[in-house]
Structures are given as structure tokens and as C-alpha cells.
N, C-alpha and C positions, 0 to 999 in steps of 0.2 A: 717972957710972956708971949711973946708974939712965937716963937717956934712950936711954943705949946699950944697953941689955937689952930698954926699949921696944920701939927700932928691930927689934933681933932677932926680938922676937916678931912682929911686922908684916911683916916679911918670911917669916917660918916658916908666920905665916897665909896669906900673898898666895899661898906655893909652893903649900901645901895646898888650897886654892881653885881653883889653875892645875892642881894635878892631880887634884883630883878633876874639874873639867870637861874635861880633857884625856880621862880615863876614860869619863866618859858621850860624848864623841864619837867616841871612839875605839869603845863599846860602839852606839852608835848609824849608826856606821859601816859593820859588819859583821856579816852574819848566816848561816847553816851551812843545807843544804841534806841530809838524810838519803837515804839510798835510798827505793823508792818514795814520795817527797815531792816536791810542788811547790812555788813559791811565787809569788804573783801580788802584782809591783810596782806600787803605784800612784804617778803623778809626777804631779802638777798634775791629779790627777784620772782620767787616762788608764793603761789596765791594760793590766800587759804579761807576760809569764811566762819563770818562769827554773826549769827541770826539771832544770840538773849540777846531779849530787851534789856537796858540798862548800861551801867557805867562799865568800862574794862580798861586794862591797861596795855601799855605798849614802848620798846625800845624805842626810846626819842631817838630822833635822825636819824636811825637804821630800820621802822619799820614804815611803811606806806599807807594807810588808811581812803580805801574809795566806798562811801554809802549810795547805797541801790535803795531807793524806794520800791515797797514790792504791793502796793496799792492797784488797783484795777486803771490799766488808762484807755484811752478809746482814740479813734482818729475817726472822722466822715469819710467815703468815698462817692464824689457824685456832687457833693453841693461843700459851699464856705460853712465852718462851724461857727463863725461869726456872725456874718451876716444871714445866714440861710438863704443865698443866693446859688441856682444850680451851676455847677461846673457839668457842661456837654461834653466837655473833653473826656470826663469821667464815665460820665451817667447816660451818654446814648448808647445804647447798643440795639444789635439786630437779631431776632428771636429767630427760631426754627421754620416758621410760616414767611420770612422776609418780610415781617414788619420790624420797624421802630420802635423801642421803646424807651422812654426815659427813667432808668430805675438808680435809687440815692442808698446807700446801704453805710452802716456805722458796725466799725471795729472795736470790738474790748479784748483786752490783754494785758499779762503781766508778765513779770520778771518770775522765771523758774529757776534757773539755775544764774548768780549773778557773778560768778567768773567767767562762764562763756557769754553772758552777755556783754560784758566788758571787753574781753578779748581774742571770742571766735569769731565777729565779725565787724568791721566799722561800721554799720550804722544798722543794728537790727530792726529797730522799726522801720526802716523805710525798706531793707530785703522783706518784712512781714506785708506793709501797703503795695508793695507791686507784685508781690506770689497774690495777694486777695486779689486785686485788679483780675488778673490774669485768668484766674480763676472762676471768677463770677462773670466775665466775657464767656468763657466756656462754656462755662453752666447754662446761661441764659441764654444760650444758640442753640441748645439741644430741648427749647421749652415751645410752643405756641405761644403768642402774644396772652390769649386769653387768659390762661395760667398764669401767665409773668403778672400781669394787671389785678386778677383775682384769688383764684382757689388754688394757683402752684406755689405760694408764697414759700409757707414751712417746708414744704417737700424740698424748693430751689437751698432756703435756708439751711436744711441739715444737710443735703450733700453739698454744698460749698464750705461748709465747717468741717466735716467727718476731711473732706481733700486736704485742707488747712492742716488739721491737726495729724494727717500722715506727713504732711510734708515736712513740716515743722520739727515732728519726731524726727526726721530721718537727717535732716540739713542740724538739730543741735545746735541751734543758737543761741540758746537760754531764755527763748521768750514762750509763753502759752497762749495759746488763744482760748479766750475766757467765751467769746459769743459774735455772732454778726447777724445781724438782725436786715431785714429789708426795711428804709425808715418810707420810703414813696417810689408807686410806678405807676405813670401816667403816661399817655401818649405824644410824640414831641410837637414840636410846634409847627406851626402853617406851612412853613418852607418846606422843612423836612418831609412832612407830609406830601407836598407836591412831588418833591424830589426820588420819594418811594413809589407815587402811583404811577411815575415817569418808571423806573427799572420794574414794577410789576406788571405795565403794559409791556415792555420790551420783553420781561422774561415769556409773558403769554405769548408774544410773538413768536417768538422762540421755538417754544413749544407746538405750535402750532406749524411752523415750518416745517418741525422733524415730524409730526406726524402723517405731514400731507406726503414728506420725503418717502418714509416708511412707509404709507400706504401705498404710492406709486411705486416702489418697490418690489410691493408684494403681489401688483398686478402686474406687473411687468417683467417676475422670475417666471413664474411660465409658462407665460407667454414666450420669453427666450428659449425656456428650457422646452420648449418643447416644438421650438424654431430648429434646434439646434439639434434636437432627436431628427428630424423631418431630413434636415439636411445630412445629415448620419446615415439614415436608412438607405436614402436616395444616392449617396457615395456608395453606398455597399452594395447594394443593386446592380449601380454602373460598372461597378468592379468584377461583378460577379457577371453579367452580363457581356464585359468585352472576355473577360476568362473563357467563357463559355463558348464564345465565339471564336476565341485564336484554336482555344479546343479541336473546336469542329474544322476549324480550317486544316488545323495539323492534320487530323485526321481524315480527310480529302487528299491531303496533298499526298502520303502515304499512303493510300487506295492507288491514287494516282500513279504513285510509282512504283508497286507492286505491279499496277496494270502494265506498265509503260516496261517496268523489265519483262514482263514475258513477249510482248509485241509490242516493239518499239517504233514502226512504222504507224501501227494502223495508230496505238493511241499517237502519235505525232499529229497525223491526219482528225482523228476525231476532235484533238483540243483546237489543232485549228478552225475548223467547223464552226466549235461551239463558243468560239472567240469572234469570227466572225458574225456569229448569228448574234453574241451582244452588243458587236459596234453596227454593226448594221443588223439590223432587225426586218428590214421591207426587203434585204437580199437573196433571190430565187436562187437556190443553186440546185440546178439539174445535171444529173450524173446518168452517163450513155455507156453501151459500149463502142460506140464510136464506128457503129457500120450507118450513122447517115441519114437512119429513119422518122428521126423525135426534132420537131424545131425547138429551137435555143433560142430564148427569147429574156433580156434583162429588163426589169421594171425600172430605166435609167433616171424616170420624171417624178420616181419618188423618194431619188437618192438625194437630192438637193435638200 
């Protein structure tokens, strides 16, 4: 009796064994597919996707199952989505005119393709929040405050979306950008404020420097320039002027010695003459024939 009650219970075990693994195969088997859900089957490694909604089936233990929600999601940039408290970190930037401004902007997006969002990059939404970051820094530097504050809103808004969604095409990470909206742009706070009118007095300064530089400049090329002709002219002159001069000397001195080879005596006698008559100047000199007649008389009291 008692081996027969055994057996009973070994067989009550073996059924409950057979069906509890029955169950985890059975559960392993098959997996449910929501509305906007995907789910990305992996089979030996290779990823495939399966988008009907509803129930399907699948190699237990040999295939992988990862579901993608493909719902719109959103992230803030600029301020907490909780609290509604701003993040400066975010949300200050500086317009085309060198103001401040505090602008708060909110990202939507979904899943496009959800094997490359699984496995062409580790964390696509936070590569999606720093390409916007980046992005709408740009943007908003090439704007006037006024526009950023008021009338440039939609204009800022579609070309920060239209850059998004080349970029996104092009980088393939499987995520879409659905919209980015401006949520608030207001001017920053008191500090910052002072802190700007501090670099927009410096820039004016600035400016004003290189204008006074440049205008002295412009009086004072010229003026050089025409310092520097004067002084030009005045070399070429001199130039020309001693030229002219050696010229003429040459030109003596070869007179000279044309004269001097035909009568070598008398021009001997003549240059000294007229040599003397330039170191002395008050010197008589009276020329006789020497029979005795003519007094000789030197003016000696006005050699000194």
C-alpha cells in the first residue's frame, strides 16, 4: 500500500513539473504587441521587427524580444518639467544685437526606426537634447532680442526644426522629431542685466576707440604721404643739382686743359692769378716791364 501511494505521488510530481514547464514554454512562446508598439526580434543575433498589433509567436530561449514604444515623447530644454523652475544653464543665451535672453523650448519625438534606435547609438535621446541644445544656441545668435521676445518666434522655430530633421536624417538613429516649440522668452534677471550693460559699455568703448584710431589715421596718411613726396622731391633736386654741378666742373676742368695743353705757361700763370685773387681778394697785383717807371705799392693793412 504504502509503495503504491509512492508511485502516486511521483507521478503527481512528474505531471506538475511537465506542467509547469509546459507553462514557461508555452509563456515563452508568445508575446502581445500594443498599439503604437513595436517589438524588435532578435534570432541568433540578427534583428528583425514586428509592428501588428496583437499576440505572435516566438522560439523560446532562442529568440529575444525588446518592445519600443512608438508614442510621441517630449523632453523641456531651459526649465525642470516638474517643477517649472528655469534652468539658466539651459535657457540663457545671447542674441545677434549682444543681449540676453532667457528662452525655454520643449522637444517632441518618436521612435522611427526601432532597431537603430536600440542599437546605432547608446542613448539617442540625450544625442537628440544636445544636437537641439546646440542648435537653438545658433539659431538664436543670428536673431535681434526683439524677434527672439516677440515676432521671430515661428521663423526661429522652423529653422531650428527644418536643421533637426537634416541632422537626424543624416546621423540615422532611429528617432524623428515630431516638433519644438518656443514655451517662453523673457529678458534675464537683474544681475545679468547689469552684467550686459557692463560688456555693452566696454563694446561701445571699443568702438569708439577704433573709430577715433581710424579717423586719426586718415588724417594723418596724408599728411605723411605727402611729407614723404616733399621729402622725395627735395632728394631729387639735390641730386640733380650736385649732378649738374660736378657736370659743369667737369666741364671747366676740360676747357681747362684743352687751354693748358696748347699754352702751358701762360694758363699756369693765369690760374694762379685767379687763385690768388680768391684767397686774397684786396690783393693789387701790378705787372711792369721792369724799366723802373710805375711805383709798386701793396695794400699790406688790408691783408690782415
Amino acid at each position: 500500500m504504502a509503495n503504491v501511494k509512492a508511485t502516486g505521488a511521483k507521478v503527481a510530481l512528474g505531471l506538475v513539473i511537465l506542467l509547469a514547464v509546459l507553462a514557461i514554454l508555452g509563456l515563452e512562446s508568445v508575446y502581445s504587441i500594443r498599439e503604437q508598439e513595436q517589438a524588435v526580434v532578435i534570432t541568433f543575433g540578427t534583428p528583425s521587427t514586428v509592428s501588428t498589433p496583437g499576440l505572435h509567436f516566438k522560439i523560446p530561449f532562442l529568440q529575444r524580444v525588446h518592445k519600443v514604444s512608438t508614442v510621441i515623447n517630449g523632453f523641456p530644454i531651459g526649465y525642470h518639467q516638474d517643477t517649472g523652475e528655469s534652468d539658466e544653464s539651459e535657457s540663457l543665451m545671447i542674441t545677434s544685437d549682444y543681449n540676453f535672453v532667457n528662452v525655454d523650448f520643449f522637444v517632441e519625438y518618436k521612435v522611427s526606426d526601432p532597431v537603430k534606435y536600440l542599437y546605432a547609438s547608446q542613448d539617442p535621446v540625450l544625442i537628440l537634447k544636445t544636437l537641439a541644445q546646440s542648435y537653438i544656441r545658433d539659431t538664436i545668435g543670428l536673431y535681434p532680442v526683439d524677434n527672439v521676445i516677440t515676432t521671430g518666434k515661428n521663423e526661429i522655430q522652423a529653422e531650428i526644426k527644418d536643421k533637426l530633421i537634416e541632422r537626424l536624417e543624416r546621423d540615422d538613429i532611429g528617432l524623428q522629431l515630431v516638433n519644438i516649440t518656443i514655451q517662453d522668452a523673457e529678458p534675464p534677471t537683474t544681475q545679468v542685466l547689469e552684467a550686459f550693460k557692463a560688456v555693452e559699455t566696454a563694446k561701445q568703448s571699443k568702438e569708439t576707440s577704433i573709430n577715433n584710431a581710424n579717423k586719426y589715421q586718415s588724417e594723418q596718411l596724408p599728411a605723411a604721404a605727402a611729407q614723404v613726396d616733399s621729402i622725395i622731391k627735395q632728394a631729387e633736386a639735390t641730386r640733380q643739382g650736385r649732378i649738374n654741378e660736378a657736370e659743369g666742373q667737369v666741364a671747366r676742368f676740360n676747357a681747362m686743359y684743352e687751354e693748358y695743353v696748347k699754352n702751358p705757361l701762360i694758363t699756369k700763370q693765369r690760374m694762379f692769378y685767379e687763385t690768388m685773387e680768391e684767397i686774397l681778394p684786396e690783393l693789387k697785383v701790378i705787372i711792369d716791364n721792369g724799366a723802373g717807371g710805375v711805383t709798386k705799392f701793396l695794400p699790406l693793412e688790408n691783408m690782415g
